[in-house]
C-alpha positions as CSV (number, residue, x, y, z in Angstrom):
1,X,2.3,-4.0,4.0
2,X,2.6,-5.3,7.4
3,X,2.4,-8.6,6.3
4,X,5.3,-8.5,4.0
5,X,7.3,-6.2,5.9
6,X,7.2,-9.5,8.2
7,X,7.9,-12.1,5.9
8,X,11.4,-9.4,4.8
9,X,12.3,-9.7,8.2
10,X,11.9,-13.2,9.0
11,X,13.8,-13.8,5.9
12,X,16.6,-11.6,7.0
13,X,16.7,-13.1,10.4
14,X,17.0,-16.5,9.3
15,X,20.1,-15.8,7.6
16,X,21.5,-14.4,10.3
17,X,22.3,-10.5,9.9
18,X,21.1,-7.7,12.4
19,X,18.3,-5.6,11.7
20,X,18.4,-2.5,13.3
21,X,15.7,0.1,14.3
22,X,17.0,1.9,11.3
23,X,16.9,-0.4,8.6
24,X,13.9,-1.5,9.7
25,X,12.6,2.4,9.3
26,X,14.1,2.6,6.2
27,X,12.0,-0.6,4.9
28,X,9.1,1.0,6.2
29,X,9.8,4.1,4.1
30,X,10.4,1.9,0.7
31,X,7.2,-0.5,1.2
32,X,5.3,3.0,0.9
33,X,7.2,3.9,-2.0
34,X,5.7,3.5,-5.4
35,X,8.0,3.8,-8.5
36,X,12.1,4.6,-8.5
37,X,13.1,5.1,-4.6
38,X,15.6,7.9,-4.0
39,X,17.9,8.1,-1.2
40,X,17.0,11.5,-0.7
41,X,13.6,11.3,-0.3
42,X,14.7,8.0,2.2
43,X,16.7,10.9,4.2
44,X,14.1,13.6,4.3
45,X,11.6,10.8,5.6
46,X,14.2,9.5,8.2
47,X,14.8,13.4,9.0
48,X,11.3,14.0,9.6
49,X,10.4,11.6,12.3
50,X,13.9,11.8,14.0
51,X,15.0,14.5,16.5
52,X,18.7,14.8,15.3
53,X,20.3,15.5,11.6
54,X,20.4,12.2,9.9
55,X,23.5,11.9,7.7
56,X,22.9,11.2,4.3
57,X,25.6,7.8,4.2
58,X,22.9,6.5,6.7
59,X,20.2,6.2,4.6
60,X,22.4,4.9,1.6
61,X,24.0,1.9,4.2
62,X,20.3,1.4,5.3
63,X,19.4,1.1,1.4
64,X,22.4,-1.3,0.3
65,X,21.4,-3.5,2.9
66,X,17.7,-3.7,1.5
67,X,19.7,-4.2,-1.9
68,X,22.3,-7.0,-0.3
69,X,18.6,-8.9,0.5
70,X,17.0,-8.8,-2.6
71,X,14.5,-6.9,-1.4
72,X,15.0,-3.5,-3.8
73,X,17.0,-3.3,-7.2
74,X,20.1,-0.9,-6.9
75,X,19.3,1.0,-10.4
76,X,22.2,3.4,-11.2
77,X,20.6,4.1,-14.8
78,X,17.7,6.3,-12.6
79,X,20.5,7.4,-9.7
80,X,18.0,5.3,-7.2
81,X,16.5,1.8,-5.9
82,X,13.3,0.0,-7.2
83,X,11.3,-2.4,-4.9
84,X,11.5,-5.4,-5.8
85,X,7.9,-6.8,-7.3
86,X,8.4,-10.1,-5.0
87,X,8.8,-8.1,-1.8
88,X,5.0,-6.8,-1.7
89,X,3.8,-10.7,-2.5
90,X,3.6,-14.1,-1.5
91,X,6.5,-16.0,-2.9
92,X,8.0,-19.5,-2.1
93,X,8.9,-20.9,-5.1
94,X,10.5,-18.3,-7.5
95,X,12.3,-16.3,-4.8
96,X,15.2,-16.9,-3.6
97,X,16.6,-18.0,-0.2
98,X,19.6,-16.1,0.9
99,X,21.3,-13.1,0.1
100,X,23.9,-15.4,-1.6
101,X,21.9,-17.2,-4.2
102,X,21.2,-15.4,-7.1
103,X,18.4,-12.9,-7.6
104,X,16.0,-13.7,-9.6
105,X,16.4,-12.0,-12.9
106,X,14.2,-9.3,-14.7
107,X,13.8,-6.3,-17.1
108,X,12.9,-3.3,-14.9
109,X,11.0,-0.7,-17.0
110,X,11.2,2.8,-16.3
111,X,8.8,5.6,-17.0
112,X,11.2,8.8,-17.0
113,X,8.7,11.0,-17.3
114,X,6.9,9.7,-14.0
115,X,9.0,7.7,-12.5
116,X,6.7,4.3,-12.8
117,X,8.7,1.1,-12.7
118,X,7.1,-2.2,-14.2
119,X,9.2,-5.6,-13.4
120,X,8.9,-8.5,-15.8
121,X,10.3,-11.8,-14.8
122,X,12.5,-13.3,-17.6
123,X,13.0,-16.9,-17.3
124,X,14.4,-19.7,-20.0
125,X,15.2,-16.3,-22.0
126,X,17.9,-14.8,-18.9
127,X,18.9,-19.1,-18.4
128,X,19.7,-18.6,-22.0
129,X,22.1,-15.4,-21.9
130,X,23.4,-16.5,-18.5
131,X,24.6,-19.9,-19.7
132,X,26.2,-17.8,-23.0
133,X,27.6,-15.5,-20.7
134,X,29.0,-18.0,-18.4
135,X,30.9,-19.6,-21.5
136,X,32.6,-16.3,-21.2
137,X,34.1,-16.6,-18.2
138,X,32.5,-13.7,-16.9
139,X,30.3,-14.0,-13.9
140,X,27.2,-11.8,-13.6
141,X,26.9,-9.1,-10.3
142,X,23.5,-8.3,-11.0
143,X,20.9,-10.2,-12.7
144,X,18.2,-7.3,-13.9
145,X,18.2,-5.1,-17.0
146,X,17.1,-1.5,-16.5
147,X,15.0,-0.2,-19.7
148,X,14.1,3.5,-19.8
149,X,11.7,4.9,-21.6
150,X,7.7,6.3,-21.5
151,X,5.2,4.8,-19.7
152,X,1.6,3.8,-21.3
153,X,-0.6,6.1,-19.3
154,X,2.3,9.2,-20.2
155,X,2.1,8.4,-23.6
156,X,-1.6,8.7,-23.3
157,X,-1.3,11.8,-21.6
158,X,0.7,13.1,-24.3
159,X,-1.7,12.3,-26.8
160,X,-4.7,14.0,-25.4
161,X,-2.6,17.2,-24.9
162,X,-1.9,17.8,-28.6
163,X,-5.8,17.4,-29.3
């Protein structure tokens, strides 16, 4: 974790914004997250190592700027954030530079029963829609599709429970 919390910050640093002792707390909180993030759970962390009330909008500002990066998914179809699978490995050739380039794009799969999120890099497939899109006229915010549904291992679950 340390490792990539590093290369995050480096990242962030070389183009130039601040990071503060918070944001860097709350990117400690989401590297230890598995599955959809919630701001909530963000808060109650931030609550629980801090000696004053820590107001909710502080976690949310501290988990848009994570968002601004690239480094979680902003998921409003799950009322939360999802780590982004190329923040947790080494990446210099698929990832992008800045904050202002494009993200790369994916389909985030999410397990509502347990909250597991699987992301699957698209790429001549998104070039494809993006180029279609672009003959539009409209111009893309986000670059990741959000897919809901049940997870493998739940289904299995499932299954042994009617046996």
């Amino acid at each position: 974790m340390i490792k990539y919390k590093q290369k995050i910050l480096e990242q962030a640093r070389s183009e130039g914004v601040q990071v503060t002792a918070l944001r860097e707390q709350v990117l400690d909180i989401v590297l230890q997250q598995q599955g959809v993030i919630k701001a909530y759970t963000v808060l109650a962390q931030m609550q629980q190592s801090s000696d004053g009330v820590v107001a909710p909008p502080t976690a949310y500002r501290a988990l848009d700027f994570w968002a601004e990066r690239g480094v979680l998914h902003k998921v409003a179809a799950v009322n939360g954030y999802v780590l982004c699978s190329h923040a947790r490995h080494e990446c210099d050739n698929h990832c992008h530079g800045s904050a202002t380039e494009a993200h790369h794009s994916a389909f985030i799969l999410v397990c509502t029963e347990c909250g597991t999120v699987d992301e699957q890099t698209l790429g001549q497939e998104w070039n494809a829609l993006r180029e279609a899109v672009a003959e539009t006229g409209f111009m893309l915010k986000e670059e990741h599709v959000v897919l809901t549904g049940v997870c493998n291992q739940c289904q299995e679950k499932k299954k042994k429970k009617r046996k």
